[in-house]
KOLTIMI-158860 format. One line per 8 residues: number of its first residue (from 1); their letters; for each residue x, y, z of C-alpha. Coordinates in pm, whole numbers, plus 50000, padded with zeros to 5 digits. Example, Ala and Ser with C-alpha at 12.3 -4.5 7.8 and 13.67 -1.06 7.14 Angstrom:
! KOLTIMI-158860
1) as) 51230 49550 50780 | 51367 49894 50714
END
This chain:
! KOLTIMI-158860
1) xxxxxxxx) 60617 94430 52834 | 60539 94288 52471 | 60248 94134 52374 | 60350 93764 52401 | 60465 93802 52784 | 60162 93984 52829 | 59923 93742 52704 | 60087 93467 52959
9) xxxxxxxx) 60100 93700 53242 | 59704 93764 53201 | 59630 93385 53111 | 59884 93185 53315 | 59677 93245 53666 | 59338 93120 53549 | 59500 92826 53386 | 59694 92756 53693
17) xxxxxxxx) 59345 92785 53885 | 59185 92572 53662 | 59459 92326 53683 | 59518 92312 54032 | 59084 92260 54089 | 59120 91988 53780 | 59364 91810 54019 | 59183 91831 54312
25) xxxxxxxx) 58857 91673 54178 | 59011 91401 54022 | 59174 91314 54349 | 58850 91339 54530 | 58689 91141 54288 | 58938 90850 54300 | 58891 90851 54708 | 58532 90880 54653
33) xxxxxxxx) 58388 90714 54352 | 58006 90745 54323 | 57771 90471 54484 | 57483 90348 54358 | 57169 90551 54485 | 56936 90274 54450 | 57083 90077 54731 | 57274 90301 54928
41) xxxxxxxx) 56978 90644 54951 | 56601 90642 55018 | 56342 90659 54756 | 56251 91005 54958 | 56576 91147 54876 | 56521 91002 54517 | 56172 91152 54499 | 56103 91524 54374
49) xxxxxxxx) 55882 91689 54643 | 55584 91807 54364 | 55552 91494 54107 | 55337 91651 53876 | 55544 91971 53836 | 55939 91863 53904 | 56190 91602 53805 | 56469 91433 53999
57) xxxxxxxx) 56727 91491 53749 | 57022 91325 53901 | 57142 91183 54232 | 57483 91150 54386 | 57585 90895 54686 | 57934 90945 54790 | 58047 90759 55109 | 58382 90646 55362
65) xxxxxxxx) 58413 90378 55538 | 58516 90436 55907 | 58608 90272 56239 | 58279 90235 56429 | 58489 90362 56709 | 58500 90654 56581 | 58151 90742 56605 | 58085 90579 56899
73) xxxxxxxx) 58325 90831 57065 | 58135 91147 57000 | 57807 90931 57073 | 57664 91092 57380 | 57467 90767 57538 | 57670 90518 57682 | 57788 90209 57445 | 57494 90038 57638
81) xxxxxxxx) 57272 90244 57515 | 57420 90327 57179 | 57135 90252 56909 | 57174 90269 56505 | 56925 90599 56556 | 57190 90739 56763 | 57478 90684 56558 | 57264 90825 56245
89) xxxxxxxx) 57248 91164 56473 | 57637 91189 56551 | 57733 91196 56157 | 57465 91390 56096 | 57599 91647 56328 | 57956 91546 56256 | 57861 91673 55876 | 57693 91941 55975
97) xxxxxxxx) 57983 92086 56235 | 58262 91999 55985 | 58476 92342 55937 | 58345 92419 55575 | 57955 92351 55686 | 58008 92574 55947 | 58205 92810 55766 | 57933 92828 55504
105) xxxxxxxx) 57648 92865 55773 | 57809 93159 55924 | 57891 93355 55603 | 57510 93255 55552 | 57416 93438 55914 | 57639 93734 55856 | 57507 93774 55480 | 57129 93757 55639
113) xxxxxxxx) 57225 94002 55927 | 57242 93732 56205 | 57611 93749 56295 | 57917 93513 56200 | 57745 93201 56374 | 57659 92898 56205 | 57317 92905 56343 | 57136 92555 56421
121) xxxxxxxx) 57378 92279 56367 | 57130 92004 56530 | 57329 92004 56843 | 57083 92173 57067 | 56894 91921 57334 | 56581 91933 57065 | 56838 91805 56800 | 56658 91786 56484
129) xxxxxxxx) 56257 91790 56600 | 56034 92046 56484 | 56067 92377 56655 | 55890 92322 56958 | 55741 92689 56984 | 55542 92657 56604 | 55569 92248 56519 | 55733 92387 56222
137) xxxxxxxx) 56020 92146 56053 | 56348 92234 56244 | 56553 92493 56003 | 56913 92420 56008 | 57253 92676 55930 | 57034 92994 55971 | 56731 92829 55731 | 56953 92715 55414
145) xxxxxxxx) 56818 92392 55548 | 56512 92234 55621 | 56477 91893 55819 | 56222 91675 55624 | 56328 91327 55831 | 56477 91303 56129 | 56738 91054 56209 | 56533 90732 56301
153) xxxxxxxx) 56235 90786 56095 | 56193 90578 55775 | 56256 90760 55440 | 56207 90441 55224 | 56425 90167 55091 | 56580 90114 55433 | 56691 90483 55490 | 56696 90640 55815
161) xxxxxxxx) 56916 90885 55819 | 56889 91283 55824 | 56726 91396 55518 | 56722 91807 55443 | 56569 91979 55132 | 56668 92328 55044 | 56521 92557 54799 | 56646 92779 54492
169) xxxxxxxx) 56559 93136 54507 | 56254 93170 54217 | 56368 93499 54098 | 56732 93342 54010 | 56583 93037 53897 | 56307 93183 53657 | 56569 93435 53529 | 56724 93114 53379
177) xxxxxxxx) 56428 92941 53252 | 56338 93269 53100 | 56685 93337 52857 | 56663 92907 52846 | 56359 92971 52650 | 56520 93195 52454 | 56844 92945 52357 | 57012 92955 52666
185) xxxxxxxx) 57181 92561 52683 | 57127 92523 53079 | 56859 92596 53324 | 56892 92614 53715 | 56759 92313 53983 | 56470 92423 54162 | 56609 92290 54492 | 56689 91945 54642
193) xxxxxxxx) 56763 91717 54905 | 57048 91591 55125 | 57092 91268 55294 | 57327 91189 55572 | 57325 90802 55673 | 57509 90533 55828 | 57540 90146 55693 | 57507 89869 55945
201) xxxxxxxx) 57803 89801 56102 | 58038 89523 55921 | 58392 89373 56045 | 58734 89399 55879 | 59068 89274 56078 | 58821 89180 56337 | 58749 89529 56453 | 58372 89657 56395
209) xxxxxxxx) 58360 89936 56066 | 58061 90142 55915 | 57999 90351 55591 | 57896 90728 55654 | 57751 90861 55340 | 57654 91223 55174 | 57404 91219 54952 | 57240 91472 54684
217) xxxxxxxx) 56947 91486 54489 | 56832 91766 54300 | 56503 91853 54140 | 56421 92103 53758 | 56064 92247 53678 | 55936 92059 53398 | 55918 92223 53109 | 55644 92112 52850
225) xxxxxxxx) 55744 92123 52431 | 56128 92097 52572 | 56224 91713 52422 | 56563 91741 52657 | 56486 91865 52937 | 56782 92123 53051 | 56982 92126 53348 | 57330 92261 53508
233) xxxxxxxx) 57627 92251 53246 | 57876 91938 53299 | 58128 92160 53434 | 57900 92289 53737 | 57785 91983 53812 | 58154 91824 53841 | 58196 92152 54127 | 57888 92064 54279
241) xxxxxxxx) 57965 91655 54302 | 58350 91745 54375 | 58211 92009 54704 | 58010 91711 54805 | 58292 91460 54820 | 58508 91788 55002 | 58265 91805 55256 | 58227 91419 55319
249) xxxxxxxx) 58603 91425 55338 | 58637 91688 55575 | 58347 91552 55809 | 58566 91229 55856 | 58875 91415 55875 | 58711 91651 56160 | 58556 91323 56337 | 58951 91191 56330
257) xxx) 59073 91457 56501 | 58806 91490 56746 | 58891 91145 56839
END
């Protein structure tokens, strides 16, 4: 093989990897165009969890509208007794059940020695109260999780839907600040937050609709002398907004189906 063939043979794969995920973001970003955090999240979700220490660098609010049928059907009280609390827990658990969640939670178990299970998914009869043995906050997918606000309570600004932080390993995250301080462009998030919410009902055609929304928030060490403060590169966060708008997509997708 000469050197010209060669050179495609070795570059033509990433390219066509980097192509294909190029066209697979831009079509989940035309179905999913960003929303605007201020009225569609909580100031908790918008709020770093140590002020004095942390920014929130960025937040991201993708959503789909959907049938309200749809929820209602994998509601487990009676359309009597259906309540907007209630309908906040079946999406959370819809997101939280949807094939890649659960997919991820179980390579999490079997990485931490717990088995291929997705581990607490909310669906147990405690749902997502603290664990009723310590009064801790409920962990959720084998602890990548932890449940700040239950479904119900108020976050802020109208929110009252599920709201989860998770945390970045220190050791990874001060490996980056360290070579950052030595030139490195980017620097790691110190963790964050998800939402999971549902709008008030509206009509279209006459039958009843509601928006189910995914939201992110994540939160960087600040880092004193540093005039711009550093975060992920453009192209990471693009991966990280494009798996949100996968999951939200395959949550509705899964509550379809199930329906």
């Amino acid at each position: 093989m000469n050197r010209s063939r060669l050179l495609v043979a070795l570059l033509l794969p990433p390219l066509a990897v980097g192509y294909g995920t190029h066209k697979g973001l831009s079509f989940l970003e035309a179905k999913y165009p960003p929303l605007d955090p201020e009225t569609t999240s909580s100031v908790t979700l918008r709020t770093p969890t140590r002020r004095q220490s942390r920014r929130c660098a960025y937040v991201d609010v993708y959503g789909a509208r959907i049938p309200l049928k749809l929820l209602l059907a994998n509601d487990s009280t009676t359309v009597e007794h259906t309540t907007s609390t209630s309908l906040q827990e079946v999406w959370a658990r819809a997101l939280l059940s949807s094939p890649i969640m659960r997919t991820q939670a179980s390579v999490f178990g079997f990485l931490g020695g717990k088995g291929y299970t997705p581990g607490d998914l909310g669906d147990s009869p405690a749902g997502f109260a603290p664990d009723e043995r310590t009064g801790s906050p409920r962990s959720l997918l084998h602890g990548a999780f932890t449940v700040e606000q239950a479904p119900g309570g108020e976050n802020g600004n109208g929110g009252n839907g599920l709201l989860v932080s998770w945390t970045m390993p220190d050791d990874l995250r001060e490996f980056f600040e360290k070579i950052a301080r030595w030139g490195y462009p980017w620097r790691l998030m110190s963790g964050g937050r998800h939402e999971m919410s549902v709008s008030e009902p509206f009509f279209l055609g006459g039958e009843a609709w509601v928006e189910v929304r995914f939201s992110s928030a994540h939160d960087y060490e600040i880092v004193e002398g540093e005039k711009t403060q550093k975060i992920i590169p453009d192209w990471t966060g693009r991966l990280h907004r494009g798996y949100a708008r996968l999951v939200l997509d395959d949550a509705v997708r899964n509550l379809e189906k199930k329906s």
